[in-house]
N, C-alpha and C positions, 0 to 999 in steps of 0.2 A: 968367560964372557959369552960363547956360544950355548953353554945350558943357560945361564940364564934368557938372552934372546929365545932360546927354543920354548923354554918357560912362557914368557910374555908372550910371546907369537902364538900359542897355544890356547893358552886362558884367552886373550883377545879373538880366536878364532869362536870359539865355544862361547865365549859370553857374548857376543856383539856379529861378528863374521855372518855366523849360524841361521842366528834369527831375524838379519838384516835381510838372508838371501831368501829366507822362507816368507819374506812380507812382499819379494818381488813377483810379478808375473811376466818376466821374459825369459822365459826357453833358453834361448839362443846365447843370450849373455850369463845365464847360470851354466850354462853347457860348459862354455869356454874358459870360464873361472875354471873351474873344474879339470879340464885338460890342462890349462896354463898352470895353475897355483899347484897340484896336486905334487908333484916332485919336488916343489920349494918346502911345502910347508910338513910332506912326511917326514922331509931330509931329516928335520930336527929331532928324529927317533933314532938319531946316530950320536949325538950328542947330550940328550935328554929322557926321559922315559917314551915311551913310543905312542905315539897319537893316534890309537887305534879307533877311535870313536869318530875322530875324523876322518880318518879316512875311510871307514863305512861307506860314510855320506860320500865323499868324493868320487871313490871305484864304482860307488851306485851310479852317479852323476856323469860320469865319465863314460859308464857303458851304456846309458842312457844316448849319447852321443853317438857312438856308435851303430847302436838301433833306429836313432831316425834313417844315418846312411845310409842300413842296410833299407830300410821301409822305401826307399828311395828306388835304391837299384830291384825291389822287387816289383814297382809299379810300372818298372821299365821295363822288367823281365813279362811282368802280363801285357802291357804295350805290344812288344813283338809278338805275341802268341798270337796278339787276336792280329796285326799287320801279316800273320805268316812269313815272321824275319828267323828264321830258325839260329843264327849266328850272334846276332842282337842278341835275340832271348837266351842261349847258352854264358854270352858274354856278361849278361846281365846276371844270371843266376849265379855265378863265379864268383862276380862282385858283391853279391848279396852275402854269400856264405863266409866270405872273408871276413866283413863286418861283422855278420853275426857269433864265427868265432873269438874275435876280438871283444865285442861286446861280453861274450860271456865268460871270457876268461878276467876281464874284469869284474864282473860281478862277484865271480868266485872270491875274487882277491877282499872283495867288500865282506863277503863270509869269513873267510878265516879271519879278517881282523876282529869281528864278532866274537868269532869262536875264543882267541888271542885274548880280548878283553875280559868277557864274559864268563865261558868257557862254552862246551859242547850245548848246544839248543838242544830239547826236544829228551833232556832226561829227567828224570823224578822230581827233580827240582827247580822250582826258580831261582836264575842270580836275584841278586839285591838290585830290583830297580828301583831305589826309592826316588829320584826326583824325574822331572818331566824328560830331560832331556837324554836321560837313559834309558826312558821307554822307549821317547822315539829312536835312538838309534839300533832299540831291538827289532823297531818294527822296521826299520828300513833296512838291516840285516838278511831278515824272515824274508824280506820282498827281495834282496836280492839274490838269496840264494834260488829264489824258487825262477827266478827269471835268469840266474845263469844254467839251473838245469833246462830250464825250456828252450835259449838261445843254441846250446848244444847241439838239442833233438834237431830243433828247425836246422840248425849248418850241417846234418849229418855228419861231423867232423868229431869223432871220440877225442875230447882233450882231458881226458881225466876226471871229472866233476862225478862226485859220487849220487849214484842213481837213489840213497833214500835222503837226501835232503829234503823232499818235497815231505815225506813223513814225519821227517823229523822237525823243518817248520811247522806243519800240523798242528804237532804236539806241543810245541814250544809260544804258539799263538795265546793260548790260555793263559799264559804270565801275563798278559796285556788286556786293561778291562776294553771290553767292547764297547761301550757307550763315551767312554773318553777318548777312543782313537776313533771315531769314526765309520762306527761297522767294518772297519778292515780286519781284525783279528777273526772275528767268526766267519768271514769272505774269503780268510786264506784257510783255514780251516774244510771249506764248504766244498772250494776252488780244487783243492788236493783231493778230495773224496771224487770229485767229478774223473778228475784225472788218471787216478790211481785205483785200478778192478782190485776191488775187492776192502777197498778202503773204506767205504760207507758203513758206519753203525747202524746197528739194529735199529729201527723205529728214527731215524732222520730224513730228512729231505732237503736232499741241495737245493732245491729253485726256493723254498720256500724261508732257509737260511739266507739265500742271498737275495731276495727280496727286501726280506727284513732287517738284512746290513744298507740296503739301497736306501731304506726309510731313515735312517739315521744318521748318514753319510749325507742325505739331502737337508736333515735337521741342523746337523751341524754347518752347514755349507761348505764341505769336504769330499768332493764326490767319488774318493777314489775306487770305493768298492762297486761300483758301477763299471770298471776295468777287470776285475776278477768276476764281475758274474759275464763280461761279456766273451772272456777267456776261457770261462767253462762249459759255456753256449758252445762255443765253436770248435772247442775240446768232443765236443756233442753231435756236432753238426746240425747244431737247430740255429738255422739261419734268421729265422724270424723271430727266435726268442732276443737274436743279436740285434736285429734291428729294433726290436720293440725297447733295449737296453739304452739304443744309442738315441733313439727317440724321448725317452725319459732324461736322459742326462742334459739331451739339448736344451729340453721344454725348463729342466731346473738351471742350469746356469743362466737363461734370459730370464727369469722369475728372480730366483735372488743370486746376490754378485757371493763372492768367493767370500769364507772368513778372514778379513783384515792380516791376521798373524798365518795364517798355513798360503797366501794366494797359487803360491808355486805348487805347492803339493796338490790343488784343486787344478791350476792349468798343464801339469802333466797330467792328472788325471785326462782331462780333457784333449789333448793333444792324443792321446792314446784311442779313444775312442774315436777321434777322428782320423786316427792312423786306420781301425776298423774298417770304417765307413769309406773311405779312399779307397781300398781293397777292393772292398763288394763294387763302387761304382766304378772302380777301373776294369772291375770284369767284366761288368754288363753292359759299359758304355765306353771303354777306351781314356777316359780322363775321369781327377779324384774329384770329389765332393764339390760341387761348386760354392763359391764364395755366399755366404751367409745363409746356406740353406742343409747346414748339420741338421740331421733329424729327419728330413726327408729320401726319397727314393727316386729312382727314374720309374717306379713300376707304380707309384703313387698314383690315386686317380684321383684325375682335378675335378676341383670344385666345380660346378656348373654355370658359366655365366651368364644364363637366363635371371634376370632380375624375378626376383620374391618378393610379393606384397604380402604383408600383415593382412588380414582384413580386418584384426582388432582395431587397425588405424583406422580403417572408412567408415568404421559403424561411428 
């Protein structure tokens, strides 16, 4: 009775579960699935064959949750710097690194189940992705391993996570056509070359790679590669290439709404960037991005409000 339940529960996750959560855009309530279900529905790889595909997606999702906490405790942690609360800000940093090693130790977990299904990314060969749903769990894989290496760095906290994932994403990117995912595959590609000395082939360029993952990613109305180029900005320290990033994503999600079928994958994108944008303006002003004004800056110069006449009208 329980392989079969594990069975159904499974199929029903993947045919219907999957693509129900991917036409949502609330955060918050895919977050908590994700924490709440994620133990019920692996279980059934003690009784059944193992739901490695799912839970990809879940450990992704799950450490995603994590990450906002920690985005939290660090906008508190720049709070006190610029208050000069020196205890606040140590208490806060504390906070921050905890999450983000949790964060990334889930991530990790969402790799190996990758690795577990698939096998090892990033060697001579492609697995067999032949249908939609195997791609995408390659590409949310690829994106978790490179964000539990990253969660790592940021927690200063050595939990084990092997330092050439990011390479071996890389490489393993090219199983995934780029025009059908989004510009994300040649963005993680682009994203690792920024990151990684000495990573960059001969005769490429990163800005001009993830430009043009940016064009496609806005064609599709999927903007997640607009996250990896603003992650490789800052990997950079070109501030203003980040803002000019988060400037573009704003101006495209008010222009056109999300793709119907990915909404979630477009508003994490967007939540990300706006996790960005909170950064920079909690540094320079003490509080995140105000309410409906993503895209913009506190260093922005206003418009002028001297009235302008045409004088084509008077003639």
């Amino acid at each position: 009775m329980y392989k079969t339940t594990g069975d159904v529960m499974k199929g029903f996750a993947t045919e219907h579960t999957v693509p129900f959560v991917l036409e949502q855009d609330d955060l918050a309530m895919g977050c908590a699935m994700s924490e709440a279900t994620a133990p019920l529905m692996l279980s059934f790889g003690r009784v059944t064959s193992s739901p490695d595909q799912l839970a990809v997606m879940m450990y992704l999702s799950a450490g995603a949750c994590e990450e906002q906490r920690a985005l939290e405790q660090e906008l508190r942690y720049l709070r006190a710097i610029r208050q000069q609360n020196p205890d606040d800000a140590e208490d806060a940093l504390i906070a921050q690194k905890r999450h983000l090693v949790t964060a990334a130790k889930r991530q990790y977990q969402a790799w190996q189940r990758l690795v577990e299904h698939y096998g090892e990314p990033g060697g001579e060969e492609c697995p067999d992705l032949d249908t939609e749903f195997d791609q995408f769990i390659w590409l949310a894989g690829l994106l978790s391993g490179l964000q539990a290496l990253n969660n790592e760095m940021q927690s200063t906290v050595a939990i084990g996570i092997p330092k050439n994932i990011g390479a071996k994403a890389e490489r393993a990117a090219i199983c995934l056509t780029n025009k059908d995912w989004w510009g994300v595959p040649f963005a993680i590609k682009a994203t690792v070359w920024a990151m990684l000395p000495g990573a960059l082939p001969k005769g490429e360029d990163v800005w001009l790679r993830l430009e043009a993952s940016d064009k496609i990613g806005k064609s599709k109305r999927v903007r997640l590669s607009h996250v990896l180029h603003a992650m490789a900005a800052m990997t950079k320290g070109d501030i203003e290439r980040v803002k000019n990033v988060i400037r573009d994503h704003a101006a495209a999600i008010r222009k056109r709404p999300s793709r119907p079928s990915h909404k979630m994958i477009d508003a994490i994108a967007t939540y990300n960037i706006q996790a960005l944008s909170d950064r920079l303006w909690t540094q320079n002003t003490g509080h995140r991005t105000p309410v409906g004004k993503l895209g913009t800056f506190w260093d922005d110069k206003r418009e002028s409000d001297v009235e302008t006449v045409d004088l084509d009208d008077l003639l």
